[in-house]
C-alpha positions in Angstrom: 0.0 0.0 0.0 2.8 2.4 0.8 4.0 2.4 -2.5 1.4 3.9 -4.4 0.6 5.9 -1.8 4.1 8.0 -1.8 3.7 7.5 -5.7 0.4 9.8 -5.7 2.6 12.0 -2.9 4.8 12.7 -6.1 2.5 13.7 -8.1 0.7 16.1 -6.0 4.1 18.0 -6.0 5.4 16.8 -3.2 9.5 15.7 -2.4 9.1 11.9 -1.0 11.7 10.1 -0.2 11.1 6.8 0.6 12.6 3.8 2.9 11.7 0.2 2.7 13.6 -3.1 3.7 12.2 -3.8 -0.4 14.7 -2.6 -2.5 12.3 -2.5 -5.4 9.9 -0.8 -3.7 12.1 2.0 -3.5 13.5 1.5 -7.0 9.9 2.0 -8.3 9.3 5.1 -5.9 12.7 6.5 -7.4 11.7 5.6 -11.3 8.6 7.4 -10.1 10.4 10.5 -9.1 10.8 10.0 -5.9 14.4 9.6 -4.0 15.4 6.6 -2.6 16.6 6.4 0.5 18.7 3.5 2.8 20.1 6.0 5.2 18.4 6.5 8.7 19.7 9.9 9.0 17.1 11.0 5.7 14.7 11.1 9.1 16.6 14.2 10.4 16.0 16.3 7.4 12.1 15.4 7.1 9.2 17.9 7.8 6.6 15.2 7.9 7.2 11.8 8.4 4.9 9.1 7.1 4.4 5.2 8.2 3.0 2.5 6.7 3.9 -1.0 7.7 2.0 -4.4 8.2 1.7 -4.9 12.4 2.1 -3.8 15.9 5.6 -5.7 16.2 6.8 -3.9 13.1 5.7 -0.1 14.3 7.3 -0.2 17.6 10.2 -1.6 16.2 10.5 1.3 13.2 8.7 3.9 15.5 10.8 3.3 19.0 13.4 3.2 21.0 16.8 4.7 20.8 17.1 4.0 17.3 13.7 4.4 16.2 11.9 7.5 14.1 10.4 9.2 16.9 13.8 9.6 18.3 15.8 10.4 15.4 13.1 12.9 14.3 13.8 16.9 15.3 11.0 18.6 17.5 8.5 20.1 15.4 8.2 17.4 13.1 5.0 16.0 11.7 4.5 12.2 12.3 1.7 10.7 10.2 1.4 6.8 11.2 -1.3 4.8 8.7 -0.3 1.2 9.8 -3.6 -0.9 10.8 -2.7 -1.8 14.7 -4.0 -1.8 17.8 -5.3 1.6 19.8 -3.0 0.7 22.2 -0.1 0.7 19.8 -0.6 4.2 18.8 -1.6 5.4 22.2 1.6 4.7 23.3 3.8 6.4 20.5 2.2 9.3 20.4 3.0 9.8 24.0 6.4 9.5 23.1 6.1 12.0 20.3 4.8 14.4 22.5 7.6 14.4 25.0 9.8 14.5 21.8 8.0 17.9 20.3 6.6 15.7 17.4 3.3 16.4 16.5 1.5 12.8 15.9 -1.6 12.1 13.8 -2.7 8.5 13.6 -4.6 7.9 10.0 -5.4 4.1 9.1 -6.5 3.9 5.7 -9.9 1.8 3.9 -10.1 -0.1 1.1 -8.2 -1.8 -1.2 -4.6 -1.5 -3.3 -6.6 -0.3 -6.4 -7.9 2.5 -4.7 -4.4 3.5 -2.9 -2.8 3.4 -6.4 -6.0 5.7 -7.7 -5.6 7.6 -4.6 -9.5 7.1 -2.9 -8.8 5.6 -0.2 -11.0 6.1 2.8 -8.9 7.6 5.8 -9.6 7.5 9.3 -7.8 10.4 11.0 -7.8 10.7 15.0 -5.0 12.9 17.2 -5.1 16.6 18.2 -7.2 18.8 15.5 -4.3 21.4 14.9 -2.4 18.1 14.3 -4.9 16.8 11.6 -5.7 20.2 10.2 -1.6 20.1 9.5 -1.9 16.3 7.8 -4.8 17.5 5.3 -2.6 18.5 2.5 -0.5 15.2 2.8 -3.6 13.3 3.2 -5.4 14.7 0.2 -3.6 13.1 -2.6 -4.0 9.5 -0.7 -7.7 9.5 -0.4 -10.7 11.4 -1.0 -12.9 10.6 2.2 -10.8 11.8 5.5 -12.9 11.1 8.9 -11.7 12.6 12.0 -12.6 10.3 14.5 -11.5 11.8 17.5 -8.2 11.3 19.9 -5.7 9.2 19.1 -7.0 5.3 19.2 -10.5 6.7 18.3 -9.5 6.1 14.2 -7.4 2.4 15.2 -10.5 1.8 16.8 -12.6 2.6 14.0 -10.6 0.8 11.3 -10.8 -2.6 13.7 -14.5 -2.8 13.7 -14.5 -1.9 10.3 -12.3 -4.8 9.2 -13.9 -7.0 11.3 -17.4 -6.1 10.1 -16.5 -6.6 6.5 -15.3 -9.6 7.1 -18.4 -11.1 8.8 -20.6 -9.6 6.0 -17.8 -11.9 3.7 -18.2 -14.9 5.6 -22.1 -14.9 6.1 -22.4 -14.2 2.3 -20.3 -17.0 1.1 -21.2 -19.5 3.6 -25.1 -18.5 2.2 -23.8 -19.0 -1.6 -22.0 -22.5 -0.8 -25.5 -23.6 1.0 -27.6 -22.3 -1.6 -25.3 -23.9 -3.9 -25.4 -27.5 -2.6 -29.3 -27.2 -2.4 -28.9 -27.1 -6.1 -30.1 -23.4 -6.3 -28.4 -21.3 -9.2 -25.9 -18.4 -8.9 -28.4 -15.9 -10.7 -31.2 -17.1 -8.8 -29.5 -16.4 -5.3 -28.6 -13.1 -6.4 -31.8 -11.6 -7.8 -33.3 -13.3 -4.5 -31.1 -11.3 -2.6 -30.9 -8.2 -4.2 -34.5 -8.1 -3.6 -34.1 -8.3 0.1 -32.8 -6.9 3.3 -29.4 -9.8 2.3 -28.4 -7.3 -0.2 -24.7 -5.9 0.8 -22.2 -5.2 -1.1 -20.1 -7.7 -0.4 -22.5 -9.5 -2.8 -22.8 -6.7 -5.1 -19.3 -5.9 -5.8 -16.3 -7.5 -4.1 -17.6 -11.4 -4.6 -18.5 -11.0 -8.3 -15.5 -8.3 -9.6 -13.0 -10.9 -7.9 -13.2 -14.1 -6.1 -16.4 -15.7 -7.8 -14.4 -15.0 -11.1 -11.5 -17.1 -9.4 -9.2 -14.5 -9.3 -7.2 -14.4 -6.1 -4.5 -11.9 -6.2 -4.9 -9.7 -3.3 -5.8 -6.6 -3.3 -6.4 -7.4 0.9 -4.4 -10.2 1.9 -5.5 -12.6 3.7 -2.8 -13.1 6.7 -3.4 -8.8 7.0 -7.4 -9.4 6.8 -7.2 -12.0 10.0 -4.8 -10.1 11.7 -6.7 -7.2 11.9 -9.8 -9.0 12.7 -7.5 -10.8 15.6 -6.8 -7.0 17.0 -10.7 -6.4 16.5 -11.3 -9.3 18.3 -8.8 -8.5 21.0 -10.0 -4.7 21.6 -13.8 -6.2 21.8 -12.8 -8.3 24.4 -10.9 -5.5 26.5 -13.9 -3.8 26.3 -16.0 -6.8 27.4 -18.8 -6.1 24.4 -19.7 -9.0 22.3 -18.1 -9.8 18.8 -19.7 -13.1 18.0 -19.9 -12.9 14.2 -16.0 -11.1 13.8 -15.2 -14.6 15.7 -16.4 -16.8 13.2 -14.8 -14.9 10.2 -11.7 -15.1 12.4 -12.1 -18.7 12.3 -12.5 -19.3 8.4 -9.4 -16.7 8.0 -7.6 -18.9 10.5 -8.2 -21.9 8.2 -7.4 -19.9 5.3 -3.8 -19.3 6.9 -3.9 -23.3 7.3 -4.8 -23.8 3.7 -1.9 -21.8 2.3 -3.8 -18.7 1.6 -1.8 -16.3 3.4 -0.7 -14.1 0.7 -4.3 -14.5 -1.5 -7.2 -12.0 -1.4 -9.1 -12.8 1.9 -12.7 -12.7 0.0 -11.4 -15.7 -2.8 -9.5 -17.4 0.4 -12.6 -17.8 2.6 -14.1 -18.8 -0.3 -12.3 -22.1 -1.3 -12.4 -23.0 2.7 -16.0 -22.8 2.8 -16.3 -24.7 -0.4 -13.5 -27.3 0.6 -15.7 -27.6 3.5 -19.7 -27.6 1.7 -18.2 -29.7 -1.3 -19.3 -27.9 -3.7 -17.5 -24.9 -6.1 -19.2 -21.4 -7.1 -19.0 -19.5 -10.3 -20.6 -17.0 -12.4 
């Protein structure tokens, strides 16, 4: 996701130089017109500083300790951290950019790698409003929804149940397409049934027939990403002590998707073949 997202950072008029342990990632930001970077001391020079990476583990080992961005970065420095993780995760850095002088804005990001590379993504914005207000003109050329949610942890918080909720709509549609299926009912007829009715979503309307009912499983969400952030959704929902029945049993059909070898797919086509493996039957158009 990071990629195109600096990519559309360039052409907004921005200077971006980027940093990633993917060589060609940076290559592609460079041939883009970007500047490649391999040289922690790039974070000394930067007026804003922007994260994307894929968990907890991986933020507070690029965000902290002695070594770490918030340390290395000069007081007065914008800090804009988009990685999906826990509240907790970005509670805790931006208390340590604070006592550093760096002002912190937490933005997860919606949807999937097409819209980063077309730059409408839907971002979920939460830390001090003279903070955000600052982030607006980076933001902008990333997305073209921004939702302040709040403090910081309010937009974590947000993307969780978000993730988790699509997710559930995902599993409760394909497990009603593989039942349908083995009753012997037709595709079609499922789908004008259900467009007719309250089952309509859009799980339904667009992401199951633009992708994974057309067998086509190159992620644009991956699925180990998809259950980990359900996982954190899952873990948040229990801190809170609120029920999150239906996230659980998505959970567990991206758990078997891990199982099956699916890691790296798109998370719609993996739960997919699990619930077919499971109903012994295949979907198709």
């Amino acid at each position: 996701m990071g990629l195109p997202m600096a990519t559309n950072l360039v052409k907004a008029g921005f200077t971006v130089t980027g940093r990633d342990r993917n060589a060609a990632a940076v290559d592609a930001l460079a041939a883009a017109g970007g500047h490649a970077s391999r040289d922690d001391a790039d974070v000394d020079d930067a007026q804003v500083i922007v994260t994307m990476l894929p968990d907890d583990a991986i933020v507070d080992a690029v965000l902290g300790g002695h070594d770490g961005v918030i340390a290395q970065a000069r007081p007065g420095t914008l800090l804009i951290e988009m990685s999906t993780t826990a509240p907790a995760t970005k509670i805790a850095h931006a208390a340590a950019a604070a006592a550093r002088g760096v002002a912190f804005v937490e933005c997860p990001v919606g949807k999937t790698m097409e819209a980063a590379i077309a730059g409408t993504l839907t971002l979920m914005a939460g830390g001090d409003a003279a903070h955000v207000e600052r982030a607006r003109p980076i933001l902008a050329p990333m997305g073209n929804e921004l939702h302040v949610c709040g403090a910081v942890g309010t937009a974590s918080a947000m993307k969780l149940i978000n993730n988790a909720l699509v997710a559930s709509i995902n599993a409760a549609s394909i497990e009603a397409l593989v039942a349908g299926r083995k009753a012997n009912l037709g595709l079609d007829l499922m789908m004008g049934v259900f467009k007719s009715t309250m089952a309509w979503n859009q799980a339904l309307a667009v992401g199951l027939p633009r992708k994974a009912l057309r067998r086509d499983f190159k992620p644009g969400f991956m699925t180990r990403l998809a259950h980990k952030d359900v996982g954190l959704a899952l873990s948040m929902a229990k801190a809170l002590d609120v029920p999150m029945t239906q996230g659980a049993a998505a959970y567990a059909i991206l758990e078997q998707a891990l199982r099956d070898g699916y890691g790296a797919d798109d998370n719609p086509g993996s739960m997919l073949r699990v619930c077919e493996s499971k109903g012994g039957v295949e979907l198709s158009p």
